[in-house]
MARTOR-47720 format. One record per residue: residue in three letters; x, y, z of N, C-alpha, C, O in turn. Coordinates in steps of 0.02 Angstrom, whole numbers. Layout:
(ala,(X,Y,Z),(X,Y,Z),(X,Y,Z),(X,Y,Z))
...
This chain:
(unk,(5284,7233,3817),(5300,7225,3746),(5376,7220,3737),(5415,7255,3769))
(unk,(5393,7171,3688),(5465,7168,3690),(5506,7231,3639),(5469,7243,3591))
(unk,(5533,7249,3638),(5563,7306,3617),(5584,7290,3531),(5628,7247,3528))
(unk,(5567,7310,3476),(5561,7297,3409),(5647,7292,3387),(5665,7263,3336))
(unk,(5703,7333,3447),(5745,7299,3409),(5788,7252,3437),(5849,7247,3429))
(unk,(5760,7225,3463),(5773,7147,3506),(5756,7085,3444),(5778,7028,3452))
(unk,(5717,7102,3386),(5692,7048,3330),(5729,7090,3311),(5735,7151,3316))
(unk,(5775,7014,3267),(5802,7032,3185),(5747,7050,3127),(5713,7005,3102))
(unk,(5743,7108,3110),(5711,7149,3030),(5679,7089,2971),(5626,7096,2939))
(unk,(5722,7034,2968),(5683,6996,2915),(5673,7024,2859),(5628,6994,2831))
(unk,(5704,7093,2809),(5635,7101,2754),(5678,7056,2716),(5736,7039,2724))
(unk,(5620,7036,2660),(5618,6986,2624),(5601,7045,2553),(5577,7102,2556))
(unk,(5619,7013,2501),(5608,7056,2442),(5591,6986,2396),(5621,6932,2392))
(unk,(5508,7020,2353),(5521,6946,2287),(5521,7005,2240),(5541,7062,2249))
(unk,(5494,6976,2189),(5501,7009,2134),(5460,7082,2119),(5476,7128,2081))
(unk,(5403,7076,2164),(5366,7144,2150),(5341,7160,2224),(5303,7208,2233))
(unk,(5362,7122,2277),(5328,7130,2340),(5414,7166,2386),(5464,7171,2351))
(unk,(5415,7181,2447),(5453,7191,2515),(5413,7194,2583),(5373,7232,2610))
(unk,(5445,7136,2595),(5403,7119,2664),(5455,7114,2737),(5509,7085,2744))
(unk,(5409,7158,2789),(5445,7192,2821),(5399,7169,2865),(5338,7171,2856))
(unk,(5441,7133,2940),(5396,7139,2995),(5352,7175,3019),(5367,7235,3020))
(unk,(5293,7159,3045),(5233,7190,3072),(5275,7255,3127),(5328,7244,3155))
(unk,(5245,7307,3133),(5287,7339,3191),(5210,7377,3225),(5159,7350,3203))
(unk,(5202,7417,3260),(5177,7462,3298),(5162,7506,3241),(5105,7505,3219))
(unk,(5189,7530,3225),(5183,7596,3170),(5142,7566,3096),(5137,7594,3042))
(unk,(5117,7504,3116),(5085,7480,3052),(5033,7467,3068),(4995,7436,3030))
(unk,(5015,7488,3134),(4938,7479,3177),(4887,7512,3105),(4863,7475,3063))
(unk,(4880,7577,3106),(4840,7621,3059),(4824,7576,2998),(4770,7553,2983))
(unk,(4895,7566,2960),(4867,7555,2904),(4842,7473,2902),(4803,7458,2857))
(unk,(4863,7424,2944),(4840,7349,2947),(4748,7367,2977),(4698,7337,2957))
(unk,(4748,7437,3042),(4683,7432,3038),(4638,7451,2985),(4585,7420,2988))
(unk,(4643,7488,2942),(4616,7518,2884),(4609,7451,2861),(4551,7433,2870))
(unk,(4651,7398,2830),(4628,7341,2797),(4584,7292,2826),(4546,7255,2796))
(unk,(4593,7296,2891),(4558,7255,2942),(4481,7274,2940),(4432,7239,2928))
(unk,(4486,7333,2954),(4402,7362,2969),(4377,7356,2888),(4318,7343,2896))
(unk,(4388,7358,2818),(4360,7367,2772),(4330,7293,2765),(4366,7243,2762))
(unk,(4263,7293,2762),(4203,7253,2736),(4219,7216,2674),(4201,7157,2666))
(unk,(4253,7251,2627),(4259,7223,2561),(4324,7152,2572),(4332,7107,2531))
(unk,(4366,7160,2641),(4434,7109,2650),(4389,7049,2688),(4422,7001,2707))
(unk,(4313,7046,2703),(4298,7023,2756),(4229,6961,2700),(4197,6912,2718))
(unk,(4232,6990,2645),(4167,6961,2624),(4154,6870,2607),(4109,6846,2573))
(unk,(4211,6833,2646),(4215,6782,2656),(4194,6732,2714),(4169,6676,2719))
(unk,(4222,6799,2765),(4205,6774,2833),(4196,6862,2874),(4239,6895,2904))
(unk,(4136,6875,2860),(4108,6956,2876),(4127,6975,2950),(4148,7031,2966))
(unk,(4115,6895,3016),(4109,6917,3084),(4179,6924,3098),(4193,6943,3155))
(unk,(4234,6911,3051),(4339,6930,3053),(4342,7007,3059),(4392,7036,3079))
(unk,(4272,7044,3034),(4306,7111,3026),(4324,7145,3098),(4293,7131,3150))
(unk,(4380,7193,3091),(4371,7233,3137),(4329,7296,3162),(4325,7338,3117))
(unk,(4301,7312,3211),(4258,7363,3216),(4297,7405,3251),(4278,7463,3241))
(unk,(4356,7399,3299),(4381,7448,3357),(4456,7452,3329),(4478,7398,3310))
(unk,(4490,7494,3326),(4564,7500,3329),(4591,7454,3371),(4634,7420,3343))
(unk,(4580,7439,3439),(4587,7396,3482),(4604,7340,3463),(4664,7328,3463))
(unk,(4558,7287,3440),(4563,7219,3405),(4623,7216,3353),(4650,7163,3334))
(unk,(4644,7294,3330),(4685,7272,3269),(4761,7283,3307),(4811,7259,3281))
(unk,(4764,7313,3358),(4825,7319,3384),(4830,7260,3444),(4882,7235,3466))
(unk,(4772,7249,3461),(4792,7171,3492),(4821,7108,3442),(4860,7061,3452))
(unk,(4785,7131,3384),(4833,7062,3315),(4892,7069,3309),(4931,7021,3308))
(unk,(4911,7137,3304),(4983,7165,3287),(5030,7152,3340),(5081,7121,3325))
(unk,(5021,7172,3405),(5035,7140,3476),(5058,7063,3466),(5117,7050,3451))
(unk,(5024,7029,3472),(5018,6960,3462),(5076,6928,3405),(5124,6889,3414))
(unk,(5048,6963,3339),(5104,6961,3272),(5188,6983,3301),(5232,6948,3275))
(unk,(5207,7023,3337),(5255,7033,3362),(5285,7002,3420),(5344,7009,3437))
(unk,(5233,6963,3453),(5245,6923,3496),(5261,6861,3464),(5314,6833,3478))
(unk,(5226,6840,3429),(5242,6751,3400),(5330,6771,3361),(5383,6741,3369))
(unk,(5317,6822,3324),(5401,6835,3298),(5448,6829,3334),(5501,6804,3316))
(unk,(5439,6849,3385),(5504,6857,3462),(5500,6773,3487),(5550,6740,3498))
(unk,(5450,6755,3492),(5445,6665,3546),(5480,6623,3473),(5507,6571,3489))
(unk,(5483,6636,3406),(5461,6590,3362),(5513,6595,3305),(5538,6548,3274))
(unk,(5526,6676,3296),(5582,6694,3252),(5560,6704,3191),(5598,6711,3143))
(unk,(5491,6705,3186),(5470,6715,3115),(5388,6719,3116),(5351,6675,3139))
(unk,(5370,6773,3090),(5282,6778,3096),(5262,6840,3019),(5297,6846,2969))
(unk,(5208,6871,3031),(5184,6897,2991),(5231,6961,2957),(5281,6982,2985))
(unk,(5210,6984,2901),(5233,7034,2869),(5198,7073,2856),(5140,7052,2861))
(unk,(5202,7162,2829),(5170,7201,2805),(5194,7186,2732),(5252,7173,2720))
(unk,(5143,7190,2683),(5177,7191,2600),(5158,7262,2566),(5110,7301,2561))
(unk,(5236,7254,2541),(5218,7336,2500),(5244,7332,2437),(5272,7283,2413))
(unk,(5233,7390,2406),(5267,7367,2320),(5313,7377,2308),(5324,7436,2325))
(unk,(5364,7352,2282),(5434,7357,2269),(5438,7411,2248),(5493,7439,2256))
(unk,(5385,7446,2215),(5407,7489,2157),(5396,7551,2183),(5438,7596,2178))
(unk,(5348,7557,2209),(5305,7627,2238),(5302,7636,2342),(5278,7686,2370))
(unk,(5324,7591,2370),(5332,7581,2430),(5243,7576,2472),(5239,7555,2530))
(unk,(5189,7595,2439),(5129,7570,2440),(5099,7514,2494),(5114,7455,2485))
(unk,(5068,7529,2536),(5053,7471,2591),(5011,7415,2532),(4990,7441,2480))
(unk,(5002,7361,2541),(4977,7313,2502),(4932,7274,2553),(4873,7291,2558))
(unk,(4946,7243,2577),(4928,7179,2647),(4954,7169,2683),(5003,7204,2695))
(unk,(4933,7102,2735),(4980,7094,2767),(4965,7015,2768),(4910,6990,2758))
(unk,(5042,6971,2788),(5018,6893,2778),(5092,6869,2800),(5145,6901,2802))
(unk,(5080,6818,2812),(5143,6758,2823),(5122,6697,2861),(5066,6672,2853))
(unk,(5162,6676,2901),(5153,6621,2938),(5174,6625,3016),(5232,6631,3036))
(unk,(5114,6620,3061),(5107,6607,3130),(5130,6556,3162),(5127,6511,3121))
(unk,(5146,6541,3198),(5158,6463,3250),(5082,6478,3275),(5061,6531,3297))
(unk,(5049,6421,3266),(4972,6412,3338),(5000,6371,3394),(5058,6351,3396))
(unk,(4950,6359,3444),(4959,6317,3481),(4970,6244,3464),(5001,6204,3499))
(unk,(4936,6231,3401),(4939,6156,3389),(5004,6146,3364),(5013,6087,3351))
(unk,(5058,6186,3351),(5114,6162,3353),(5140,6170,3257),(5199,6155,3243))
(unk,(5109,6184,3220),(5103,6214,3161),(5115,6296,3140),(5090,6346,3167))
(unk,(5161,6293,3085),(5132,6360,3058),(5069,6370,3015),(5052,6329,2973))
(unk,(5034,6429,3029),(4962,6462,3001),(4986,6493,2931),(5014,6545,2949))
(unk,(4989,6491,2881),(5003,6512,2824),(4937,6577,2835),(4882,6563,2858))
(unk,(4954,6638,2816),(4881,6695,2808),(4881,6749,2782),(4926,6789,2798))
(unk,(4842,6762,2744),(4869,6840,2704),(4794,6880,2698),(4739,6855,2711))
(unk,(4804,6942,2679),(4744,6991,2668),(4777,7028,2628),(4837,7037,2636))
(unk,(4746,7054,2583),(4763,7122,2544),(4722,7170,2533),(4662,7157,2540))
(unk,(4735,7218,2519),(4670,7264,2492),(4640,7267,2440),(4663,7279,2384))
(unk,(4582,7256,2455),(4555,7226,2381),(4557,7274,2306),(4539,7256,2250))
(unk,(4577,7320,2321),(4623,7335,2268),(4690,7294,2237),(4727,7325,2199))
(unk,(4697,7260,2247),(4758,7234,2243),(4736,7154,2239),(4783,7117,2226))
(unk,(4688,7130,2245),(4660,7075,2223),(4676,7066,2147),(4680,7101,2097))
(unk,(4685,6989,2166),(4694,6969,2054),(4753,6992,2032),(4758,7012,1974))
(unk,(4817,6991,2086),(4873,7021,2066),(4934,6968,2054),(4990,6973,2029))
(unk,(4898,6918,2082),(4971,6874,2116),(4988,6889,2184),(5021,6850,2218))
(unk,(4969,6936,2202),(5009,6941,2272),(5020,6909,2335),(5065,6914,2377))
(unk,(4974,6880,2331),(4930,6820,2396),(4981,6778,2390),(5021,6766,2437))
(unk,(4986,6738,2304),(5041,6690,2294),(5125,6706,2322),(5168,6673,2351))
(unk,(5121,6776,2295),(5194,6789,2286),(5237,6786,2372),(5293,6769,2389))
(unk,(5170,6815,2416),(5196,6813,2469),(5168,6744,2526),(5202,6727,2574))
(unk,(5108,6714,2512),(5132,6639,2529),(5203,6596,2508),(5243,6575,2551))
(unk,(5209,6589,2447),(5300,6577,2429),(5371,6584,2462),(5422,6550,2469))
(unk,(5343,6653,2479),(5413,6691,2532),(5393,6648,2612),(5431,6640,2660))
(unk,(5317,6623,2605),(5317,6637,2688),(5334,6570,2692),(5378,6559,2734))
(unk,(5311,6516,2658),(5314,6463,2651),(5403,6425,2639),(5427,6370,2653))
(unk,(5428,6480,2611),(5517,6456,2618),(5556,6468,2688),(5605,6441,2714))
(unk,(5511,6525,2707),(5547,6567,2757),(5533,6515,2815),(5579,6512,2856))
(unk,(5483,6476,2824),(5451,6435,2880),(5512,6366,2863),(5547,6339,2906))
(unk,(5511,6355,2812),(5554,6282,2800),(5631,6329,2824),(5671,6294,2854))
(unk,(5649,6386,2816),(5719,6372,2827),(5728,6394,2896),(5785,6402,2920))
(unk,(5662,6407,2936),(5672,6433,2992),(5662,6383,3064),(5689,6392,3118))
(unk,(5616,6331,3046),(5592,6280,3051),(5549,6236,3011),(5490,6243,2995))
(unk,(5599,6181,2996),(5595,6126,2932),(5545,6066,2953),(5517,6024,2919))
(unk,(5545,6077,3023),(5540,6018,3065),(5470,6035,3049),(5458,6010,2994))
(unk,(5405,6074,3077),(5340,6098,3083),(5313,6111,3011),(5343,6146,2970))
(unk,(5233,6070,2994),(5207,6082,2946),(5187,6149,2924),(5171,6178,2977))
(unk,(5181,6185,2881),(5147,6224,2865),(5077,6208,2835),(5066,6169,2788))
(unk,(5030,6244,2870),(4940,6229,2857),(4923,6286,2834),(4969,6326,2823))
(unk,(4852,6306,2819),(4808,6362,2812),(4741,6323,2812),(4727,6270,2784))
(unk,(4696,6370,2857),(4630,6346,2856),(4582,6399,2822),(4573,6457,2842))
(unk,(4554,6369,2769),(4514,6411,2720),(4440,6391,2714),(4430,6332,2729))
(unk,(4380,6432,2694),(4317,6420,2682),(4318,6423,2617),(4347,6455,2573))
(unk,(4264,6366,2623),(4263,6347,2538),(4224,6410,2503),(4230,6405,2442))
(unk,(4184,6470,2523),(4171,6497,2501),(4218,6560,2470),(4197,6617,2464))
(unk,(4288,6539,2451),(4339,6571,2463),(4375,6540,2411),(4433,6540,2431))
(unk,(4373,6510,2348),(4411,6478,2299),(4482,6514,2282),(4536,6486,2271))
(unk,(4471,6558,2283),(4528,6599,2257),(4605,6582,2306),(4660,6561,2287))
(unk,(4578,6603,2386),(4636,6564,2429),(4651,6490,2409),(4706,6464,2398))
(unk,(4600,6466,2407),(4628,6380,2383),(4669,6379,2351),(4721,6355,2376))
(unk,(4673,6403,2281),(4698,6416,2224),(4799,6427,2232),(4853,6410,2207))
(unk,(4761,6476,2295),(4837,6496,2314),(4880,6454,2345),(4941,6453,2333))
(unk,(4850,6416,2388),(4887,6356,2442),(4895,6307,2378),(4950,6281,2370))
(unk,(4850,6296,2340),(4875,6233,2298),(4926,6285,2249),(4969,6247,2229))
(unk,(4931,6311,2239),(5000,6356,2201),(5068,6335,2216),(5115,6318,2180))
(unk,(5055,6342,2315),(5118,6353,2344),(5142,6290,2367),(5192,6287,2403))
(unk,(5094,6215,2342),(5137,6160,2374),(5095,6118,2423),(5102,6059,2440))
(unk,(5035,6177,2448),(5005,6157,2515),(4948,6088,2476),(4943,6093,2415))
(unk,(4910,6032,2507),(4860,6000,2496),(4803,6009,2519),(4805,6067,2539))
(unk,(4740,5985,2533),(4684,5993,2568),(4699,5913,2583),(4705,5863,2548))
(unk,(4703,5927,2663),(4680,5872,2722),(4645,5850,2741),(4650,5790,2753))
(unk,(4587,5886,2755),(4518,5879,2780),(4461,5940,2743),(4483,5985,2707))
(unk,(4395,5933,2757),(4331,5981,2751),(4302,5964,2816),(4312,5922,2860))
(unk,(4264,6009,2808),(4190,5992,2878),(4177,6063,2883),(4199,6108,2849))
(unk,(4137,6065,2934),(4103,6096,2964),(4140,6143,3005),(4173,6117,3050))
(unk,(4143,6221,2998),(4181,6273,3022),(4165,6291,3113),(4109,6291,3138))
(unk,(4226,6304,3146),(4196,6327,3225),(4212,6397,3203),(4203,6435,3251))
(unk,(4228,6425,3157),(4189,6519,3131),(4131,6506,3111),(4097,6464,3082))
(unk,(4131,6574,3146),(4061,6604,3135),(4038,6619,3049),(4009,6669,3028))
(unk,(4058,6566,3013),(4058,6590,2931),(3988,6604,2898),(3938,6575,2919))
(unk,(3986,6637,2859),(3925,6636,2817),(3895,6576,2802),(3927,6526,2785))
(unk,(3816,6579,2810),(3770,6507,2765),(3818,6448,2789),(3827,6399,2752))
(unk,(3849,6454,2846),(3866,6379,2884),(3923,6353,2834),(3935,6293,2827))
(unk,(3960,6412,2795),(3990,6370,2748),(4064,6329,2772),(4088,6355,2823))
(unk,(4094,6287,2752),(4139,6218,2776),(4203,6240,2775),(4216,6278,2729))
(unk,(4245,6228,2809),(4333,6230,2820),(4368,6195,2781),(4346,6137,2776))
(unk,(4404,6204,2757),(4468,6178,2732),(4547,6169,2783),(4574,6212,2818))
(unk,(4560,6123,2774),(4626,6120,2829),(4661,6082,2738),(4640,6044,2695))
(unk,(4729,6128,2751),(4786,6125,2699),(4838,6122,2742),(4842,6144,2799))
(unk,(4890,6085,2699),(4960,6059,2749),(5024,6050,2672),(5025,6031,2613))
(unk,(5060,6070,2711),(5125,6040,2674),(5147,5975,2660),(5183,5955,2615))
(unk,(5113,5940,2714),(5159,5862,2731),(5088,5840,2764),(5029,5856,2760))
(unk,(5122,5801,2792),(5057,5732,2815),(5073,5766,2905),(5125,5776,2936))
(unk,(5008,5775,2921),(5011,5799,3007),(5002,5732,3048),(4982,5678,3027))
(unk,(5025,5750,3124),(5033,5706,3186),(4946,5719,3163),(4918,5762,3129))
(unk,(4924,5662,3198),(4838,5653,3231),(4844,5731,3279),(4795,5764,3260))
(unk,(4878,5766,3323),(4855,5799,3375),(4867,5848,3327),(4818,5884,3336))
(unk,(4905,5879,3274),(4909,5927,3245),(4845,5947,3202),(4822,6003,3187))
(unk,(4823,5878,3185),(4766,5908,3143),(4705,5897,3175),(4649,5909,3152))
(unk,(4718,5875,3225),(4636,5877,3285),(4646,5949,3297),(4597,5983,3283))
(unk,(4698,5981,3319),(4695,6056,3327),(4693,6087,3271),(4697,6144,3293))
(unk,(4690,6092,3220),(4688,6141,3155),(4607,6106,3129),(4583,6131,3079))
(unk,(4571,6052,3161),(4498,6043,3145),(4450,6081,3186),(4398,6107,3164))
(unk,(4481,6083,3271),(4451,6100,3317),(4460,6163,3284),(4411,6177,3249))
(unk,(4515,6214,3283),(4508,6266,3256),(4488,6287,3204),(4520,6338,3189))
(unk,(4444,6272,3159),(4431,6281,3097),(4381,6318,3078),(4370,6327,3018))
């Protein structure tokens, strides 16, 4: 593991959010959001069942930050310091950033999803301008749509999901810009 202060801090502040790189010490509370059923009722087989799985994400989230210079955040409230979610933007293999957020569904219907796609979505253009920003969403999931079309993003494609989603329901691939053919063969294949 690369040592947390080898990455530059990043926090980002909007108006009611502070977002602070993923660290180790945010294992607990990202698993608490992870394992709850109620963050999952979109795509149920995402949940986590083991502590394990959630510190392998967090792992990973700290890894793409170090190769990439920019990855996920914990969100908390400006006001009350309050864990909220967690979300930003990944590099995948296909050569894209992953736009992605979760909150606790307490905190659903807040804006928040928006407020911190916005941050993640500037933070990706000024960090690399060059790489689209995507998100792949199930249509059984309007509310994320809602959010990507908020922040700029389009819908590219539909079809048929390789998650394990509920009632077979269909993918969404969203983009900033117009993708290479291989970028969005990989954000279909992955979908």
């Amino acid at each position: 593991m690369v040592h947390q202060l080898l990455v530059p801090q990043q926090e980002i502040r909007t108006g009611r959010l502070v977002l602070t790189p993923v660290t180790p010490a945010d294992i607990d509370a990202v698993h608490e959001l992870f394992s709850d059923a109620r963050t999952w009722t979109h795509l149920p087989a995402g949940r986590h069942v083991s502590r394990a799985e959630t510190q392998d994400l967090v792992q990973r989230k700290i890894g793409g930050r170090v190769r990439y210079g920019l990855g996920s955040w914990v969100a908390r409230s400006a006001a009350s310091g309050a864990f909220l979610g967690l979300g930003g933007v990944d590099r995948t293999a296909g050569g894209v950033w992953n736009l992605g957020y979760r909150f606790a569904p307490e905190h659903h219907g807040h804006g928040y999803a928006t407020e911190l796609a916005r941050a993640a979505v500037d933070a990706a253009r000024d960090v690399h301008p060059e790489l689209p920003v995507t998100a792949r969403v199930l249509v059984n999931n309007p509310a994320s749509a809602r959010v990507l079309a908020r922040v700029g993003l389009t819908q590219v494609w539909q079809g048929p999901s390789s998650a394990a989603g509920p009632d077979g329901a269909a993918c969404q691939v969203w983009s900033d810009r117009a993708l290479a053919d291989a970028q969005r063969d990989w954000l279909v294949a992955n979908s």
